[in-house]
PDBQT receptor file of N, H, CA, C and O in Angstrom, charges set to zero:
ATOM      1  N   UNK A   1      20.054-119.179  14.671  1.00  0.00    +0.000 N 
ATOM      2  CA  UNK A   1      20.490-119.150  16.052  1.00  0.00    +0.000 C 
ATOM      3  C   UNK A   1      20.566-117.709  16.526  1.00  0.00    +0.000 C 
ATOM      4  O   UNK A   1      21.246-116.837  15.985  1.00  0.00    +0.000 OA
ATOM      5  N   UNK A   2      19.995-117.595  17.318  1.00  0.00    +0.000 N 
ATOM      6  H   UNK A   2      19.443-118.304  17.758  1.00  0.00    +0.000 HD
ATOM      7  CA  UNK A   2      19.857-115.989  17.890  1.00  0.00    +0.000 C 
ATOM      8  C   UNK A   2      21.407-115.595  19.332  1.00  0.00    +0.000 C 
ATOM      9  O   UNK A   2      22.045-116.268  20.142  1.00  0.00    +0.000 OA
ATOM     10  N   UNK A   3      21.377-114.780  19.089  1.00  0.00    +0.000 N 
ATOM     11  H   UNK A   3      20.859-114.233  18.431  1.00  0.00    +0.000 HD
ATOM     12  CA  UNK A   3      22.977-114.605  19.529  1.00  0.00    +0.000 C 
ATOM     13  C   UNK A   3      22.953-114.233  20.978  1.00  0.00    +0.000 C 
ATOM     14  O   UNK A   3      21.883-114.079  21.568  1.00  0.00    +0.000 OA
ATOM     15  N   UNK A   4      24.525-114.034  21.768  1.00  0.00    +0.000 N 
ATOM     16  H   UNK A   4      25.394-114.159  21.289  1.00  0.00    +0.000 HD
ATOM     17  CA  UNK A   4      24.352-114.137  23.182  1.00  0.00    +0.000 C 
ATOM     18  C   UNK A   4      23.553-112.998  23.972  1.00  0.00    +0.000 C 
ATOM     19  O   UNK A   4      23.373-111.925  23.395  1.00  0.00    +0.000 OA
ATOM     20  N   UNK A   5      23.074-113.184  25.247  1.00  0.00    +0.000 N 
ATOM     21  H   UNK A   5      23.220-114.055  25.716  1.00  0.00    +0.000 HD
ATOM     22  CA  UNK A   5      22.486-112.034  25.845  1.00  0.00    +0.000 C 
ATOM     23  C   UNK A   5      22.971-112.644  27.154  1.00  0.00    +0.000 C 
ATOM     24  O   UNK A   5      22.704-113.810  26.863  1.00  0.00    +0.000 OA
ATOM     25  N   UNK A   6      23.372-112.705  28.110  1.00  0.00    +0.000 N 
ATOM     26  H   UNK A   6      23.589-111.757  28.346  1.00  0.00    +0.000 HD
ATOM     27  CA  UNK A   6      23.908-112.721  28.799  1.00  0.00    +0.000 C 
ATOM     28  C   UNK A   6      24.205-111.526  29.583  1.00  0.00    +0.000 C 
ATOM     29  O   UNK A   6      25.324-111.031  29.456  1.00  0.00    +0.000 OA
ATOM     30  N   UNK A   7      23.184-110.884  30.542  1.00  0.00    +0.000 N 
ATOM     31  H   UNK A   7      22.275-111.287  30.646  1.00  0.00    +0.000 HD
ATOM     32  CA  UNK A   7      23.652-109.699  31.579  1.00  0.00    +0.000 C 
ATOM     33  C   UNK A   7      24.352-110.136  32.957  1.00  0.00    +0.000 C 
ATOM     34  O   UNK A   7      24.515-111.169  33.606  1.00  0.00    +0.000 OA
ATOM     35  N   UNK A   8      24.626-108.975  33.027  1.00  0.00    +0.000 N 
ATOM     36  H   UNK A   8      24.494-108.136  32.499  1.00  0.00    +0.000 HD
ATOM     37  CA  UNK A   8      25.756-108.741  34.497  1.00  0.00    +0.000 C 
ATOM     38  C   UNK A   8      24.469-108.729  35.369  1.00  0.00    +0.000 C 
ATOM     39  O   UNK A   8      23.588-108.070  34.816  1.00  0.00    +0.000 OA
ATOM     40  N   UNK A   9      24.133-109.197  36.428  1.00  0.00    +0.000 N 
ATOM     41  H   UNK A   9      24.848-109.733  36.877  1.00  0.00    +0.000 HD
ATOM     42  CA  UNK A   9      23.114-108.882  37.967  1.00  0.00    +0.000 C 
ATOM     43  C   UNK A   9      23.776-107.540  38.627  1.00  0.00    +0.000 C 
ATOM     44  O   UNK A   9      24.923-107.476  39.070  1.00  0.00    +0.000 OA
ATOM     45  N   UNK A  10      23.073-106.766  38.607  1.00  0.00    +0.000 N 
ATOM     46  H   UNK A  10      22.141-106.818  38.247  1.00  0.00    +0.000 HD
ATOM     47  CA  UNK A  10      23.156-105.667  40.010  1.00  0.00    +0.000 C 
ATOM     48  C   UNK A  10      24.241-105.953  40.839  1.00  0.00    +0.000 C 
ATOM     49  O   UNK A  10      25.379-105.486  40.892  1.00  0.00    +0.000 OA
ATOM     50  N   UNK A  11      23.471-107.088  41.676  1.00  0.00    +0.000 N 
ATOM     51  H   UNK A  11      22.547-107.467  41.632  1.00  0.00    +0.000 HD
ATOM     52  CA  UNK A  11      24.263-107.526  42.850  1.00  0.00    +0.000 C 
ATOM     53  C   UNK A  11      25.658-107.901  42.750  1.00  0.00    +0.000 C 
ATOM     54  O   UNK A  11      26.339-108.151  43.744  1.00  0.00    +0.000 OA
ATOM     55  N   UNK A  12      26.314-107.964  40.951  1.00  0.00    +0.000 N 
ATOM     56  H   UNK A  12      25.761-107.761  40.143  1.00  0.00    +0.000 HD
ATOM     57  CA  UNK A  12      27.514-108.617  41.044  1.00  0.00    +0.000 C 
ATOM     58  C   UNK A  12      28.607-107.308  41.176  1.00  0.00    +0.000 C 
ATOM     59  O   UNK A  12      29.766-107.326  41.591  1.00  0.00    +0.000 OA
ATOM     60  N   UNK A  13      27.923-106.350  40.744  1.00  0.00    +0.000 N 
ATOM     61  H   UNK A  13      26.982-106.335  40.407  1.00  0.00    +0.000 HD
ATOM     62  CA  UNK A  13      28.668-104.525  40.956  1.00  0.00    +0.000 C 
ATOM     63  C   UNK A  13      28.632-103.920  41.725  1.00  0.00    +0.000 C 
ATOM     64  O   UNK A  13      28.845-102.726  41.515  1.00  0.00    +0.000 OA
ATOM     65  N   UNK A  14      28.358-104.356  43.003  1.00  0.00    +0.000 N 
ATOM     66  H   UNK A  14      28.185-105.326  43.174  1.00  0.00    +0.000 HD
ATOM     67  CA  UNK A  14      28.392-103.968  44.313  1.00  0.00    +0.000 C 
ATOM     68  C   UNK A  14      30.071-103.982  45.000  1.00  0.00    +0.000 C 
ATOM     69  O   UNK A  14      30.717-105.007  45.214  1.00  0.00    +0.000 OA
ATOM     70  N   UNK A  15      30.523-102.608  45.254  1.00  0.00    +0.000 N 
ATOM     71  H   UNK A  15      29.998-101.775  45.081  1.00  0.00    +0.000 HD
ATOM     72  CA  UNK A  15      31.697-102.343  45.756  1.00  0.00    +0.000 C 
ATOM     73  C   UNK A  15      32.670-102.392  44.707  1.00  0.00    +0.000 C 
ATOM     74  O   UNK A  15      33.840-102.327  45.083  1.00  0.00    +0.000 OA
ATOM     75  N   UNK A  16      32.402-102.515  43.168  1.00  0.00    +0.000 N 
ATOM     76  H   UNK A  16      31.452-102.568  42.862  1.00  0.00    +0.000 HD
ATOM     77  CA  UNK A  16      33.614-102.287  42.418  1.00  0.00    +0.000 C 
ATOM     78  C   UNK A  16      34.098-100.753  42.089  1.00  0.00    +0.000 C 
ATOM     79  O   UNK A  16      35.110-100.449  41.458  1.00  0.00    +0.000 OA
ATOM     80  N   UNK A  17      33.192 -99.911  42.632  1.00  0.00    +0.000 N 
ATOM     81  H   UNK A  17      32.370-100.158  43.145  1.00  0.00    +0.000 HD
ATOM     82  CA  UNK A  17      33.592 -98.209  42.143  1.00  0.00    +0.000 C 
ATOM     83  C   UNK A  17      32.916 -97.924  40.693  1.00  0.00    +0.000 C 
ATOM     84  O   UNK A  17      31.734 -98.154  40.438  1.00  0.00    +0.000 OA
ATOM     85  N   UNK A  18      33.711 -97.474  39.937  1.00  0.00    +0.000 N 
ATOM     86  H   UNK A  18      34.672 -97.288  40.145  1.00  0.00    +0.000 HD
ATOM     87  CA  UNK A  18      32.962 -96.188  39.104  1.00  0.00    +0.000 C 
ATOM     88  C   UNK A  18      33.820 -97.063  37.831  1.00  0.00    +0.000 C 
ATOM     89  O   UNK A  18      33.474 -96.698  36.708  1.00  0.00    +0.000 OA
ATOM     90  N   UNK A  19      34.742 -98.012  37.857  1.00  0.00    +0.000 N 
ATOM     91  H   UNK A  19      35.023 -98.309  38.770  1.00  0.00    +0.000 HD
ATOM     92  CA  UNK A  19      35.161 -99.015  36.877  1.00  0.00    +0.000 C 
ATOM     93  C   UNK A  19      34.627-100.282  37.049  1.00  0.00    +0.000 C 
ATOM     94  O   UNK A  19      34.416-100.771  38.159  1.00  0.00    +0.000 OA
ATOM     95  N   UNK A  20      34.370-100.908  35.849  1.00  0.00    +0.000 N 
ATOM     96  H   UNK A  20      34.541-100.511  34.948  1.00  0.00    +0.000 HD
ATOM     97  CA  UNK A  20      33.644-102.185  36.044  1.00  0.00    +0.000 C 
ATOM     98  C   UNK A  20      34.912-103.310  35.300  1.00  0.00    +0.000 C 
ATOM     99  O   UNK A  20      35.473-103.256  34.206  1.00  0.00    +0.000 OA
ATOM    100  N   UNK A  21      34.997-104.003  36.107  1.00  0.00    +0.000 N 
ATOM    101  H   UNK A  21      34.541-104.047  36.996  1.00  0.00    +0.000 HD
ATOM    102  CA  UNK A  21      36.011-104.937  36.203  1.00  0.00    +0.000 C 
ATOM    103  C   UNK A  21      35.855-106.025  34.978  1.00  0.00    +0.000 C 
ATOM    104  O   UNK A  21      34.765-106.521  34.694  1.00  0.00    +0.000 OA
ATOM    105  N   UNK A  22      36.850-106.278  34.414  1.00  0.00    +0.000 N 
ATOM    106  H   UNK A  22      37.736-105.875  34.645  1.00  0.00    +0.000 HD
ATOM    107  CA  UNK A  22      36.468-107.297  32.979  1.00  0.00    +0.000 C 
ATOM    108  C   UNK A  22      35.795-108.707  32.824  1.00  0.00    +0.000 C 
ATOM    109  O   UNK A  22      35.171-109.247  31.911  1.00  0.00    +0.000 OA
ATOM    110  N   UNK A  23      36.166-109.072  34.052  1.00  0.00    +0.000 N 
ATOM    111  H   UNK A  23      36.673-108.633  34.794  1.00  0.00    +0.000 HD
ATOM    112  CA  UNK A  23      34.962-110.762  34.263  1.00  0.00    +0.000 C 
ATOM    113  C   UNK A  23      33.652-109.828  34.280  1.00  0.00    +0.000 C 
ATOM    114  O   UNK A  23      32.895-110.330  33.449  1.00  0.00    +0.000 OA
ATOM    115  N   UNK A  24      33.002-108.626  34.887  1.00  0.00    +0.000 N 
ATOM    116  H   UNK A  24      33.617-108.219  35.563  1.00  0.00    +0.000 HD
ATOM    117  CA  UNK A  24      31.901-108.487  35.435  1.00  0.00    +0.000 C 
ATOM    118  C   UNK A  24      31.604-107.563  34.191  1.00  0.00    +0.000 C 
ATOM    119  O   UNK A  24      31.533-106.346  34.360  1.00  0.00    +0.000 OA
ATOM    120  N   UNK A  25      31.475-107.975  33.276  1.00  0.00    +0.000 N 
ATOM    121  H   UNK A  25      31.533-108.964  33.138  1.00  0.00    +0.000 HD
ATOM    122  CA  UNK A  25      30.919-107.141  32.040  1.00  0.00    +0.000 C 
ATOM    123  C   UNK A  25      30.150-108.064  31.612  1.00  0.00    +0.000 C 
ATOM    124  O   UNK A  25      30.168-109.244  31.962  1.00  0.00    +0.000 OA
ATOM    125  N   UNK A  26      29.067-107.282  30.419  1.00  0.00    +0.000 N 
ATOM    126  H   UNK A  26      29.052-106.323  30.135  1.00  0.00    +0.000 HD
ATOM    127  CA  UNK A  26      28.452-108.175  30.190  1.00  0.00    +0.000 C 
ATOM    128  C   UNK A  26      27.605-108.578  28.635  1.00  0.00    +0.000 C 
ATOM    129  O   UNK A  26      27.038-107.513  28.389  1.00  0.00    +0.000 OA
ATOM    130  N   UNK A  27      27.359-109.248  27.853  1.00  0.00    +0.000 N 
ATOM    131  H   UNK A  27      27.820-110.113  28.053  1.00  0.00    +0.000 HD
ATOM    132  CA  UNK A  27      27.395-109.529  26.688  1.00  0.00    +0.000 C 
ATOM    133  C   UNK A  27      26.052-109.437  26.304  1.00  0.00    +0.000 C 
ATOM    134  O   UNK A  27      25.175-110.082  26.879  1.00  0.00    +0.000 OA
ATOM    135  N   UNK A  28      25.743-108.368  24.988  1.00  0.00    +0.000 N 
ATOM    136  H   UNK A  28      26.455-107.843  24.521  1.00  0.00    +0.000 HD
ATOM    137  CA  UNK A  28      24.444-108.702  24.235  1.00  0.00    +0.000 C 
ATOM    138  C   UNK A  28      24.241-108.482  22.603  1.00  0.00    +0.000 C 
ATOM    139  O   UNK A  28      24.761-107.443  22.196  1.00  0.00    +0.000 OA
ATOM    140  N   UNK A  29      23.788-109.028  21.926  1.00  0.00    +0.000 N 
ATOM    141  H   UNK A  29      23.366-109.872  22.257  1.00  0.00    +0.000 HD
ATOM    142  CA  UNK A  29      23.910-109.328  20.826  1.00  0.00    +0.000 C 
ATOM    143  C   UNK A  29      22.359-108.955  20.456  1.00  0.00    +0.000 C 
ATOM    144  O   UNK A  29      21.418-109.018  21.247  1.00  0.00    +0.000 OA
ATOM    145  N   UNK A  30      22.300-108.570  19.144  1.00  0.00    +0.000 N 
ATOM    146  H   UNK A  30      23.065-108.518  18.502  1.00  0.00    +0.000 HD
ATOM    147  CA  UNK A  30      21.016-108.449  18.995  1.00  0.00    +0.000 C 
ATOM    148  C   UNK A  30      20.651-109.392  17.235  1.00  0.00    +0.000 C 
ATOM    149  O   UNK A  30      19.562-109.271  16.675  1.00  0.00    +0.000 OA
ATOM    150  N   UNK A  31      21.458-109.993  16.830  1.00  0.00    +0.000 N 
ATOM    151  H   UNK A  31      22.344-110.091  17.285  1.00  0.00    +0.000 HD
ATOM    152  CA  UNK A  31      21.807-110.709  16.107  1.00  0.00    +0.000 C 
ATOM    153  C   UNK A  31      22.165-112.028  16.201  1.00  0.00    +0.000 C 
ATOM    154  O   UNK A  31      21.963-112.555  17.295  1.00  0.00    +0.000 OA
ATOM    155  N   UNK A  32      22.808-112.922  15.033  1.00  0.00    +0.000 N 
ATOM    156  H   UNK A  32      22.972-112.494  14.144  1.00  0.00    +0.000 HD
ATOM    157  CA  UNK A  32      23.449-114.465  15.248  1.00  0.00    +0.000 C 
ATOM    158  C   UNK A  32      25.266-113.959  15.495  1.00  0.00    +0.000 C 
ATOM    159  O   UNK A  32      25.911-113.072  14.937  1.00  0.00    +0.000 OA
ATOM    160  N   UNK A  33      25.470-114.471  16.042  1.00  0.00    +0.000 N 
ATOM    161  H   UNK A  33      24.945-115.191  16.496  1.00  0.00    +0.000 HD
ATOM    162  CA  UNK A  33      26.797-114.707  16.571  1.00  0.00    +0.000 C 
ATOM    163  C   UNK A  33      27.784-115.189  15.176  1.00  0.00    +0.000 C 
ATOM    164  O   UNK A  33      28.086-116.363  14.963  1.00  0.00    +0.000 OA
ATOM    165  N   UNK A  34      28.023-114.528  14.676  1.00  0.00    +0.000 N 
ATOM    166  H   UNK A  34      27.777-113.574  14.849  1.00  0.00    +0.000 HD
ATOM    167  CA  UNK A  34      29.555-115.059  13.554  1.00  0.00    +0.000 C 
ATOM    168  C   UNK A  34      30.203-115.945  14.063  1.00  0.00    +0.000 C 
ATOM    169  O   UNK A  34      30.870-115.899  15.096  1.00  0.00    +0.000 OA
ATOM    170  N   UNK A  35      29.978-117.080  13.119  1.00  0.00    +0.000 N 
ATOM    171  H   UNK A  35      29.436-117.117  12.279  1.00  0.00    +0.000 HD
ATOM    172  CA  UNK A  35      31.488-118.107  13.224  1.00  0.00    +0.000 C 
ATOM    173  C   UNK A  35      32.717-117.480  12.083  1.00  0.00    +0.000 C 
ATOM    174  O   UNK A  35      32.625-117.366  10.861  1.00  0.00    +0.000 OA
ATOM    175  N   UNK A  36      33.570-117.226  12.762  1.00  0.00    +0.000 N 
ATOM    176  H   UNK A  36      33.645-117.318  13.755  1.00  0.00    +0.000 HD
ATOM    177  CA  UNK A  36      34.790-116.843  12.285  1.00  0.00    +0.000 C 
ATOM    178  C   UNK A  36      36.009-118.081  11.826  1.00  0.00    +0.000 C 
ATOM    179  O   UNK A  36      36.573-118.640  12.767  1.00  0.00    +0.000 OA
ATOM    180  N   UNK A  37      36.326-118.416  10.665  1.00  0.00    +0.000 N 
ATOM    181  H   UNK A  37      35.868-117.962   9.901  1.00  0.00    +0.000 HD
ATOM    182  CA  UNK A  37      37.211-118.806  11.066  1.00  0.00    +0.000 C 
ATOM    183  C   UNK A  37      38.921-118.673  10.888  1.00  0.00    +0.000 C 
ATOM    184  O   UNK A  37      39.400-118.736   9.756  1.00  0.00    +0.000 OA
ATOM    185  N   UNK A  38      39.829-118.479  12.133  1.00  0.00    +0.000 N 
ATOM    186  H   UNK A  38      39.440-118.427  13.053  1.00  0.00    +0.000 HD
ATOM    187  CA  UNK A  38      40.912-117.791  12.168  1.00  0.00    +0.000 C 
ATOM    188  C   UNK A  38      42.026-118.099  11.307  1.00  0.00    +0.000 C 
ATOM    189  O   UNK A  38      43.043-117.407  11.260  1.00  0.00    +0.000 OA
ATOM    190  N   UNK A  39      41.779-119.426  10.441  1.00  0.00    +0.000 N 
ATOM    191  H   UNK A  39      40.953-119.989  10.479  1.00  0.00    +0.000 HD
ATOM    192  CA  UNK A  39      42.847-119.207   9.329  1.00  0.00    +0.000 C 
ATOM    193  C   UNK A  39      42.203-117.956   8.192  1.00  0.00    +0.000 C 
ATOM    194  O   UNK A  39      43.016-117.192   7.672  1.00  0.00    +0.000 OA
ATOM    195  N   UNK A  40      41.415-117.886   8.022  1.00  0.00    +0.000 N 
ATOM    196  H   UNK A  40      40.755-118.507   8.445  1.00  0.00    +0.000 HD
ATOM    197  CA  UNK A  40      40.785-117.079   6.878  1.00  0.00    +0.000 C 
ATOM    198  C   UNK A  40      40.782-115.727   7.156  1.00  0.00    +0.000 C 
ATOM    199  O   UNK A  40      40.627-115.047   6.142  1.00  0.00    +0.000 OA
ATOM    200  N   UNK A  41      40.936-114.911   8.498  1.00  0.00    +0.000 N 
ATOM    201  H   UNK A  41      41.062-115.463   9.322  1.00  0.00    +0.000 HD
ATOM    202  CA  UNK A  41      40.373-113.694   9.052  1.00  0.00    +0.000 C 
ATOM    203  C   UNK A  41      42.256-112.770   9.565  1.00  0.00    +0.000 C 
ATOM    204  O   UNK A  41      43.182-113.312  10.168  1.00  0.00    +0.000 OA
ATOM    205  N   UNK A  42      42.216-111.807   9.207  1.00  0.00    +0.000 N 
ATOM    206  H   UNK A  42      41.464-111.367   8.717  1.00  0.00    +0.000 HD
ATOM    207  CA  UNK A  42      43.344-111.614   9.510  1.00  0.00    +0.000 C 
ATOM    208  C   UNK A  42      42.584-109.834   9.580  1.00  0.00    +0.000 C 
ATOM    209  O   UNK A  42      41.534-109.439   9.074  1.00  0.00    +0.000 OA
ATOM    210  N   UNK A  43      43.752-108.969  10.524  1.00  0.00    +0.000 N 
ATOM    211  H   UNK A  43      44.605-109.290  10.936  1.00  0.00    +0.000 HD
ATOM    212  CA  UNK A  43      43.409-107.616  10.745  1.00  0.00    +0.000 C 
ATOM    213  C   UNK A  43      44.874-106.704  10.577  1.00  0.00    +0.000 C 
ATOM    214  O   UNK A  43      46.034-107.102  10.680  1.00  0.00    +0.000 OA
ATOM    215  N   UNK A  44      44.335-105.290  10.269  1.00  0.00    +0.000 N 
ATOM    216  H   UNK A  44      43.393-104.967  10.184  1.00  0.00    +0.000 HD
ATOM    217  CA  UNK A  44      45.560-104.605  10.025  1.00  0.00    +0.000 C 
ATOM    218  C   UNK A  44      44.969-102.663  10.796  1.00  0.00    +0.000 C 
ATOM    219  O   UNK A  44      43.940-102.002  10.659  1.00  0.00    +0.000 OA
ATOM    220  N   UNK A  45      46.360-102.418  11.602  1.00  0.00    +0.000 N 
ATOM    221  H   UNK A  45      47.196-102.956  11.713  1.00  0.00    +0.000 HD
ATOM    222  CA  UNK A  45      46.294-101.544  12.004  1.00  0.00    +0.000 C 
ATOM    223  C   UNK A  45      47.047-100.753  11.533  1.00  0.00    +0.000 C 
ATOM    224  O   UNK A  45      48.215-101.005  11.239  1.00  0.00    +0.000 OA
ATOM    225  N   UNK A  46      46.273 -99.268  11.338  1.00  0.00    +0.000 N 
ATOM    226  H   UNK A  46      45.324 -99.063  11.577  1.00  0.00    +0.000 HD
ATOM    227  CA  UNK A  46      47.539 -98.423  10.962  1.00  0.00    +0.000 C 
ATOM    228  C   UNK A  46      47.298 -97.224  11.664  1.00  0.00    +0.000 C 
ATOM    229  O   UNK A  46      46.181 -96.972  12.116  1.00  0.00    +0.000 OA
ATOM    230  N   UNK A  47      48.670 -96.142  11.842  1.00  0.00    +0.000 N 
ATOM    231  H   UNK A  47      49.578 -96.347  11.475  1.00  0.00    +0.000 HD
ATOM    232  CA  UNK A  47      48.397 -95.056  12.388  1.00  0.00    +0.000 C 
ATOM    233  C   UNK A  47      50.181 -94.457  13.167  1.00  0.00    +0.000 C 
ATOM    234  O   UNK A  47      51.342 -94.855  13.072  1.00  0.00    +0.000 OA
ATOM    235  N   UNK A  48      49.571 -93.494  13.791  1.00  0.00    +0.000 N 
ATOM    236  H   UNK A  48      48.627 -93.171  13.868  1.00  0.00    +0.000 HD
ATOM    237  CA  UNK A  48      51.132 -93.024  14.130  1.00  0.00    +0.000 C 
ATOM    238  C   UNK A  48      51.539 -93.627  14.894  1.00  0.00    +0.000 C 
ATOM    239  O   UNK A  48      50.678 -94.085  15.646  1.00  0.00    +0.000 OA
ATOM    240  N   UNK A  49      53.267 -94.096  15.279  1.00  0.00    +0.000 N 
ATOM    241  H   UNK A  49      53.967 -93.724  14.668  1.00  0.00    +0.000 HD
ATOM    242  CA  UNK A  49      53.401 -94.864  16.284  1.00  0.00    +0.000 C 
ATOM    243  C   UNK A  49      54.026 -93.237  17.801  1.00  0.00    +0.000 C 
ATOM    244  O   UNK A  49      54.535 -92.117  17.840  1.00  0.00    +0.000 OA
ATOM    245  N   UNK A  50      53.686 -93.887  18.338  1.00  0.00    +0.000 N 
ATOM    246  H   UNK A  50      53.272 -94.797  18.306  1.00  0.00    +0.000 HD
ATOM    247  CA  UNK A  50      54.193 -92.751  19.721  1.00  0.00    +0.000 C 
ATOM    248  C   UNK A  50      55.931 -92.506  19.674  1.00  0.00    +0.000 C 
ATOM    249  O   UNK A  50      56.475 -91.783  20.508  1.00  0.00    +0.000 OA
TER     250      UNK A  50
Protein backbone atom coordinates (compact mmCIF):
# COMPACT_ATOMS: atom_id res chain seq x y z
CA UNK A 1 0.00 0.00 0.00
CA UNK A 2 1.66 3.17 -1.00
CA UNK A 3 1.18 5.93 1.54
CA UNK A 4 -0.77 9.34 1.77
CA UNK A 5 -0.15 12.25 -0.71
CA UNK A 6 -2.65 14.44 -0.28
CA UNK A 7 -1.71 18.33 -1.21
CA UNK A 8 -3.01 21.62 -0.05
CA UNK A 9 -4.48 23.65 -3.62
CA UNK A 10 -3.04 27.15 -4.04
CA UNK A 11 -6.34 28.49 -3.93
CA UNK A 12 -6.92 27.14 -0.34
CA UNK A 13 -3.84 29.75 0.98
CA UNK A 14 -5.19 32.63 -0.27
CA UNK A 15 -5.41 35.42 2.53
CA UNK A 16 -3.93 33.28 5.36
CA UNK A 17 -0.49 35.48 5.62
CA UNK A 18 2.95 34.19 6.04
CA UNK A 19 1.44 31.26 8.67
CA UNK A 20 -0.31 28.41 7.32
CA UNK A 21 -3.13 27.41 9.39
CA UNK A 22 -3.33 23.60 10.68
CA UNK A 23 -6.50 22.22 8.69
CA UNK A 24 -4.66 23.82 5.53
CA UNK A 25 -1.48 21.77 5.69
CA UNK A 26 -0.75 19.19 3.85
CA UNK A 27 0.33 15.45 3.83
CA UNK A 28 3.00 13.40 1.80
CA UNK A 29 4.50 10.27 2.29
CA UNK A 30 6.85 8.75 0.13
CA UNK A 31 6.46 5.34 1.65
CA UNK A 32 3.57 2.80 3.29
CA UNK A 33 1.91 4.40 6.06
CA UNK A 34 2.71 2.44 9.58
CA UNK A 35 0.02 0.80 11.38
CA UNK A 36 0.84 1.53 14.86
CA UNK A 37 -0.58 -0.06 17.44
CA UNK A 38 -1.18 2.19 20.68
CA UNK A 39 -1.17 -0.43 23.31
CA UNK A 40 2.35 -1.51 22.19
CA UNK A 41 3.95 2.09 21.31
CA UNK A 42 4.73 4.32 24.10
CA UNK A 43 7.24 7.67 23.99
CA UNK A 44 9.59 9.36 26.40
CA UNK A 45 10.79 12.87 26.65
CA UNK A 46 13.61 14.18 28.30
CA UNK A 47 15.33 17.47 28.85
CA UNK A 48 15.41 20.62 31.03
CA UNK A 49 12.24 21.68 32.45
CA UNK A 50 11.86 25.78 32.27
Amino acid sequence: MRGTNAETRFAALLGTGYQTPNDRFFVRNHTSTPLLDAADWSSRFQGLTA
